[in-house]
N, C-alpha and C positions, 0 to 999 in steps of 0.2 A: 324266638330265634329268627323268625322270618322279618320281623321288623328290625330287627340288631342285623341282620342284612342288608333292607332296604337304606337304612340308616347311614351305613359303613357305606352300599353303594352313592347314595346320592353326597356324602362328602367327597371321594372322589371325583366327582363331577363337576364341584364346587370349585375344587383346585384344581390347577392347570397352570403345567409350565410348558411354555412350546419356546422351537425355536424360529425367525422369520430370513428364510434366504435372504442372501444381499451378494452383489458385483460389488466394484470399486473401480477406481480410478487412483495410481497417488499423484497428489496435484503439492506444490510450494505452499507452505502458509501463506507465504507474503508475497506479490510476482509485480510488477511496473517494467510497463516500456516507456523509454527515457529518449525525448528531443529536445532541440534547441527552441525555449521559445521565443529566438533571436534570431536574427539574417546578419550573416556574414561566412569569411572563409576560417577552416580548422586552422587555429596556430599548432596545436598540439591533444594528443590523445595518451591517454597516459596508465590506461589498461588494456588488457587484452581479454578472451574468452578464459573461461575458468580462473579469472583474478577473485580473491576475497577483497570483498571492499568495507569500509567502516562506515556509517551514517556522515552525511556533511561531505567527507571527499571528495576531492573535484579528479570527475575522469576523463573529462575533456575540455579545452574553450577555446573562444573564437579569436581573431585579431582583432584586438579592441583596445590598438593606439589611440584614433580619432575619438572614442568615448571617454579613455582617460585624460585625454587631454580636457576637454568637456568638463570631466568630473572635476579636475584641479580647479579648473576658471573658475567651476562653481563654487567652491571652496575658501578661493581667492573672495569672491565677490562677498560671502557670506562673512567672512573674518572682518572687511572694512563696511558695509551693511551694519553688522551686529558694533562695531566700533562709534559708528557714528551715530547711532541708534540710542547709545547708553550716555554720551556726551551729551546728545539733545533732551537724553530723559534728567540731566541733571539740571537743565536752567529752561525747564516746559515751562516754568511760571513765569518767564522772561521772553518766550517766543512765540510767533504766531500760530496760532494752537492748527492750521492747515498747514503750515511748513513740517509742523511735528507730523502732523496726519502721514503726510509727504513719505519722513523718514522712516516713519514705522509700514507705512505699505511699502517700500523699498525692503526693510529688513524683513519681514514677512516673505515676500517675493523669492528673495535671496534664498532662506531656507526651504522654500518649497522646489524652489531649483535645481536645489543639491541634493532634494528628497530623489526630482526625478532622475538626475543624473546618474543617482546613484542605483536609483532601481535597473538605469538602463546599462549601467556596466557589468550590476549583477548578473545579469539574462545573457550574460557572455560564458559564463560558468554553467556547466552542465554539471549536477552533484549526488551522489547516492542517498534515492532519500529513505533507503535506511540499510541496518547490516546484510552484506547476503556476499552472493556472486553469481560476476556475469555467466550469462551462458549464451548469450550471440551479442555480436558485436558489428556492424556496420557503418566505420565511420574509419576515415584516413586524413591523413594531414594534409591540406590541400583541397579537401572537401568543398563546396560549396554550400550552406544550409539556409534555408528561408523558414522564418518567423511564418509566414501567410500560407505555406506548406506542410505543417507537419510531418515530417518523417524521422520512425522510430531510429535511433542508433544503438542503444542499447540498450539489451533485456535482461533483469536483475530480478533473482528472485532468492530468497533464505535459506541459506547456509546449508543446517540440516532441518529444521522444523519441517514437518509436514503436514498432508493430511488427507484422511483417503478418503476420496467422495460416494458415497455409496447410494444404489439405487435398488428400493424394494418395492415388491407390488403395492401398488394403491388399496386394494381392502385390507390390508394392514395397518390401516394409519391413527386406530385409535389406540393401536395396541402398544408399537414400538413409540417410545418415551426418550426423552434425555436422561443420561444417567445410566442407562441401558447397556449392559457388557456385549460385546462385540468381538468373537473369536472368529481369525480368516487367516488364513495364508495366503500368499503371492504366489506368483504364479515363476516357476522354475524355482522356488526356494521350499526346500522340505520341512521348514521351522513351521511352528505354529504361534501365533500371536495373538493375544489381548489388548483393546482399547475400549474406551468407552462414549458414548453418542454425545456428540457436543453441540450440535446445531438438527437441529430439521427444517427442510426449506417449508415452506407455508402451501406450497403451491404441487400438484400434480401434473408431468408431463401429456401432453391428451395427445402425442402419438403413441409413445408406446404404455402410458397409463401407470407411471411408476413415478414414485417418489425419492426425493434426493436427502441424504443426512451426510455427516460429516462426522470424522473419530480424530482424535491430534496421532499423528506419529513421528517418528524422528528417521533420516537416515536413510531410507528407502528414494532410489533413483527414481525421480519424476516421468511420470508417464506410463511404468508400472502398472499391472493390473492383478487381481487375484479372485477370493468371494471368500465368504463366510456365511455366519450365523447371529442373529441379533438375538439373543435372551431373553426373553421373556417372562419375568418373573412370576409363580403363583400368583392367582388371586384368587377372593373368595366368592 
């Protein structure tokens, strides 16, 4: 009987299921601050704070007459470049193989012209670079913006995706796993919630000795905080 005790005791002891306190933070899935990486003045701004925006969308750009004009020449230039280029490629075996040289670094020239023209009209477009909404915005029509300056205008972060960053003591860290179910509540809301650990950062904080993970949630107002429980499954 006494070993059908000891027995029964030390398989308890074998298994172990705990739970590992954890805070939070909720943070955006997705977040970017958004500048000009071009110098000139705002022609037009074309959302405000709490707009939903689509990926690609342009939500601001600059006066960039003097660029498109730039851009057409170049355009101009490359249409008769690429013209005279194809005429010469047809009677090469009849002309001075340096005059052809000639017309082919000219047409070459041309499209790389138009590559840059283009690049630099682009960088008049400020664009959402992906789905979300703004939630600050610093930028008016009339603005002045510099390329050699960076300054944010606006701050774009996703829609509802979220995700709560969580931080647990450090001698925890061989325990809690990805995969790992994660019950916690927020903080002023009486619901209770489930997610599951999706990242662990690599690294421990060495002031206050505590490690960071990550759960996805949707929905919950950024900035938000609450705590829970990491799970810990048996093992043997």
């Amino acid at each position: 009987m006494r070993k059908v005790l000891l027995g029964l005791f030390g398989l308890v002891l074998s298994l172990s299921a705990g739970e590992v306190y954890a805070t939070f933070n909720v943070a955006a899935d997705k977040s970017a601050n958004l500048a000009f990486d071009a110098s000139g003045i705002v022609k037009s701004v074309k959302y405000d704070e709490a707009s939903v925006v689509k990926k690609g969308e342009v939500l601001a750009y600059l006066d960039n007459s003097d660029i498109k004009a730039t851009l057409d020449m170049a355009n101009t230039a490359l249409k008769y470049a690429k013209a005279d280029y194809e005429r010469q490629l047809k009677v090469r075996s009849l002309i001075d193989e340096g005059k052809f040289d000639q017309v082919a670094f000219k047409y070459e020239d041309a499209k790389n012209q138009l590559e840059y023209a283009q690049a630099k009209f682009d960088k008049t477009f400020l664009k959402a670079p992906f789905d979300g909404i703004i939630y600050e915005k610093d930028i008016e029509v009339g603005d002045t913006v510099s390329g050699m300056m960076l300054k944010t205008v606006f701050k774009i972060q996703s829609k509802k995706e979220r995700k709560l960053v969580l931080e647990f003591d450090q001698k925890y860290h061989t325990q809690v796993k990805i995969g790992q179910k994660f019950h916690y509540s927020v903080d002023g809301d009486s619901k209770s919630y489930e997610g599951v650990i999706t990242k662990i950062y690599p690294s421990a904080n060495t002031q206050n000795r505590k490690i960071k993970a990550e759960v996805d949630a949707k929905d919950f107002v950024v900035g938000l905080f609450g705590s829970g429980s990491i799970i810990i499954p048996e093992t043997k």
